[in-house]
N, C-alpha and C positions, 0 to 999 in steps of 0.2 A: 174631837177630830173635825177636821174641814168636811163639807159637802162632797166633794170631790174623793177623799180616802175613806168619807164611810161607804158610799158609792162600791169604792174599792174593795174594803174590806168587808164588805156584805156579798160583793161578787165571790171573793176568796172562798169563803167562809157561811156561805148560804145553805141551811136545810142543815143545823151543828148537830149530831146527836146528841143524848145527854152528857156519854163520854167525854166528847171532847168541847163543850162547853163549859166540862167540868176543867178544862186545862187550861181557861183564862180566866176563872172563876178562883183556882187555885193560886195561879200564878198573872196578876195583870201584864207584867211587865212582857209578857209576849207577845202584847199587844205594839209596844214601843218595839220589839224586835223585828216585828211585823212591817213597820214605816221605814225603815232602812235597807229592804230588801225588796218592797213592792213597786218602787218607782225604778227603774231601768227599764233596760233595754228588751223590746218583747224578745218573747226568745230565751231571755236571761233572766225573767223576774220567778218569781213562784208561782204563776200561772201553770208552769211546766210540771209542776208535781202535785203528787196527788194529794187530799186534804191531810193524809195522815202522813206523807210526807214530809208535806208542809212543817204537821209540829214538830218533828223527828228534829228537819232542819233545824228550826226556830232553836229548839233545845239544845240541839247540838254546837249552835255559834253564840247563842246565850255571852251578855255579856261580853262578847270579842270588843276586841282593840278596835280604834278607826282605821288602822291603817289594814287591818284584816279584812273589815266591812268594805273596803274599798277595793280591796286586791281581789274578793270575790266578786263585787259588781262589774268592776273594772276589767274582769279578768274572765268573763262569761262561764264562774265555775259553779254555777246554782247547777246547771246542766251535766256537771261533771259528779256534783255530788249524787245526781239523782240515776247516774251510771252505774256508781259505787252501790246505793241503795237496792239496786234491781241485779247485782250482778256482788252479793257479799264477800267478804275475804272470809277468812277461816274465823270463826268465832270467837278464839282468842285477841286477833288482833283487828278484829273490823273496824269495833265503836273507837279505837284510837288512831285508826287512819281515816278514817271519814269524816271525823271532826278535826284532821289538820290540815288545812290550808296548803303547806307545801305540799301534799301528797293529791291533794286538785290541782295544781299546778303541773306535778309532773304525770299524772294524768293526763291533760291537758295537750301536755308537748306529746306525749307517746300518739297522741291523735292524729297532730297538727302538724308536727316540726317535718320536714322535707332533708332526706340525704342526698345530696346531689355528684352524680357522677361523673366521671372526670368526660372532656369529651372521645378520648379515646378507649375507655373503658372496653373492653371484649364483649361483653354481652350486652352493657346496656349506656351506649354512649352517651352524656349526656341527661340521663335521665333524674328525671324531682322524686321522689317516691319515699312515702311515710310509710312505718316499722309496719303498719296496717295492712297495707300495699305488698310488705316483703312477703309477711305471713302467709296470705292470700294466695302467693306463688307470682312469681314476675314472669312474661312471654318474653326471651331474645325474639326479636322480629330480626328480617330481614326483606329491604324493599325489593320490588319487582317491578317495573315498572309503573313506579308511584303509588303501587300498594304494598302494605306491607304485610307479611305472613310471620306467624310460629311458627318456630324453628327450636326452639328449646324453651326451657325455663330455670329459672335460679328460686332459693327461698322454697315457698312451700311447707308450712310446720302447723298447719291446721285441718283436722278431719271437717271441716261444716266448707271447706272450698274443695275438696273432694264432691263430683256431678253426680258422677256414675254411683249410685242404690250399693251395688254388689262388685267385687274385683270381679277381673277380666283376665281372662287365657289369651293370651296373646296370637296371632296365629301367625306367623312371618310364611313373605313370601318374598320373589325375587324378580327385578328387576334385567331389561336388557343390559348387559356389561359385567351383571353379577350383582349388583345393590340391592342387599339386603333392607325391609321397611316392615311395615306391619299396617294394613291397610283393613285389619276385620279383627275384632267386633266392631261395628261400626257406633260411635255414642248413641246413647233412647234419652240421654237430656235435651231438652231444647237450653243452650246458653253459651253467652259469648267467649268465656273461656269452658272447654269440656274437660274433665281430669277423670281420671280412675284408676285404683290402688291394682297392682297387678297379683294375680291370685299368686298364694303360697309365699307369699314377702313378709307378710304383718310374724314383728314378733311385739306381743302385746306387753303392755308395763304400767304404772300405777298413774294414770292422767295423762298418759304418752303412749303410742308404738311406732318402733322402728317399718318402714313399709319403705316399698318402693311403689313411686307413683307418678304418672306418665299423663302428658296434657295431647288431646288433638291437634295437630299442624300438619308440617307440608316435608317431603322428602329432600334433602341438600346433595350436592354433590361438592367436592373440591377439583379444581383446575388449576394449575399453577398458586395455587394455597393459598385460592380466593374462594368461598364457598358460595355458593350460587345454588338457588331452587332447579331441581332434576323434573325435566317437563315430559309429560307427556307427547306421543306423535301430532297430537294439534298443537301442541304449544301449552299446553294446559297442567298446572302446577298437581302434584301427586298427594293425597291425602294419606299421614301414613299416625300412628302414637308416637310421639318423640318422649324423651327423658329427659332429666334432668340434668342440665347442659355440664354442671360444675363435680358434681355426683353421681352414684346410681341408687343410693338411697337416702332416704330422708328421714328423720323423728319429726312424729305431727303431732299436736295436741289434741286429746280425745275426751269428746263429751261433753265440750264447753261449747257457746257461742262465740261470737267476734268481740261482743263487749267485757266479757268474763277473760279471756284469754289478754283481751289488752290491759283491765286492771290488774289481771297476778303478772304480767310483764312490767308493770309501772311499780305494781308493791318488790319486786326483784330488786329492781333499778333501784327504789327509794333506799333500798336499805345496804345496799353496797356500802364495804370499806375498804380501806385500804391493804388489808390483807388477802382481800378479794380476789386481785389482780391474777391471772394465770401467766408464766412465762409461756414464749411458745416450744412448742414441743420438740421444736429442732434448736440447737444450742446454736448462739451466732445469731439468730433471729427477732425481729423485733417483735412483740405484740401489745394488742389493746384488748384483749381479751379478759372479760370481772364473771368470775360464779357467781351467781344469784339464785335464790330459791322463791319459791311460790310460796302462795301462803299455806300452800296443802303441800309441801315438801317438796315437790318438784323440782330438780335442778336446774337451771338454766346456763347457756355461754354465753356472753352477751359482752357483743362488740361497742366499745366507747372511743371514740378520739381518738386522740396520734397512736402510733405505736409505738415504744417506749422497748429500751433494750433493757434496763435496770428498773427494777420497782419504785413503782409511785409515790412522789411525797406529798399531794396534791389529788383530791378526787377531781373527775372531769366533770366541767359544767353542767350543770341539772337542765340547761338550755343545747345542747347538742345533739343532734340526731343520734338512733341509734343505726350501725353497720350491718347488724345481723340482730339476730336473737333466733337460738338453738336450745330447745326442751332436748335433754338427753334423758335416754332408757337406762336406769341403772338397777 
């Protein structure tokens, strides 16, 4: 090796136990697998994983095509593998999606790719937002004099973007005119969006429960069937719990992280076929709706592309945002 990659690989690989110096001892050629993934891009090389990651990798692409080695450098998915590693599918099907390439990729996208809203959309005009983003729960805003306030939310299908510790008893009270709001329990998180599940909703299920869950915002009113923030006698916007703009209830993902939650959404996705497709529920109507499953059995909906009145002869692009993704309780 040159100066420069012993350098390298002494950096990598410094302080070996005997273990794992028994795995280039065993196997040199790891060494050569080693040179075609250490020169890139920081960020993307095997710096990012841990030593025993490292070999994990090494073994796992063993061997691969150029045009493999290329589509992972090229394609910043060393970082994508080491997701999969820290976040595993079900034990039957890990070690074969971890070590495939297209399933870094569409990893990758589930991260990355942006749906972008029409600019008249009702809730959210205009808006970029990756499947991450939906999960999370999206705020309708509404401006107000060049700020802008919550006023609802769409999406929503994860317990770890739920704020609030414990549900909350809602306490309604009433406004001059009659407007109904909910202005107490006041949130005990500090954070820029605040959410909490409202007591007596959860019905629980096996990685999922059905809840209903409600973000902090600002009270609206409608005027000629324009809706407009209901102000206060100084002028000052009303703090009240809004719900779920599209909905009153939600199926969230329970028990998982963000990272875990996005790779069994991407092993769903990955494994979709054509039989998959759901018509929509009302006859006459079009949908883009695929059942998907988790790799722990979980069912998923999960919206792809056009919508389509007669079943698919064509899966939709592995490059296409996804519309939704709904974990259902069954």
């Amino acid at each position: 090796m040159e100066i420069s990659k012993k350098e390298k690989f002494l950096s990598d690989f410094s302080n070996l136990s005997d273990t794992h110096f028994a795995n280039f001892v065993e196997n040199p050629n790891l060494i050569k697998e080693w040179e075609k993934y250490s020169f890139v891009s920081t960020g993307n090389d095997l710096s990012i994983l841990s030593r025993e990651q490292k070999f994990k990798f090494l073994k796992a692409y063993e061997n691969s095509t150029q045009l493999t080695v290329d589509r992972i450098k090229n394609g910043g998915l060393i970082k994508y593998y080491k997701i999969v590693d820290e976040n595993p599918l079900n034990a039957i099907v890990h070690n074969s999606h971890i070590k495939n390439v297209d399933f870094l990729e569409d990893l990758r996208n589930t991260f990355t790719v942006k749906k972008q809203y029409p600019v008249d959309h009702v809730h959210h005009p205009g808006l970029q937002e990756t499947i991450a983003n939906h999960v999370k729960g999206s705020p309708v805003m509404l401006n107000h004099n060049g700020n802008d306030y919550i006023i609802g939310f769409t999406g929503m299908h994860a317990d770890y973007a739920v704020t609030e510790l414990n549900p909350i008893t809602l306490i309604e009270a009433t406004l001059p005119g009659g407007k109904k709001y909910y202005p107490t329990p006041l949130p005990t998180v500090n954070a820029n969006i605040q959410t909490a599940i409202k007591d007596g909703t959860e019905i629980p299920g096996v990685g999922v429960k059905d809840c209903e869950v409600w973000m902090w915002g600002y009270v609206t009113k409608k005027v000629d069937g324009v809706e407009s923030l209901y102000l206060d006698i100084n002028g000052s916007p009303i703090k009240t719990w809004v719900k779920k703009s599209n909905s009153n209830k939600t199926t969230i993902f329970t028990g998982m992280n963000e990272d875990k939650v996005l790779v069994e959404i991407t092993y769903a996705r990955h494994n979709l076929t054509l039989s998959d497709w759901i018509p929509h529920r009302s006859p006459g109507r079009p949908s883009n709706t695929w059942q998907g499953w988790s790799s722990e059995g979980v069912e998923l909906h999960i919206c792809i592309g056009l919508e389509l009145m007669n079943p698919p002869t064509i899966m939709p692009s592995r490059a296409l945002p996804y519309g939704t993704v709904i974990p259902k309780n069954n």
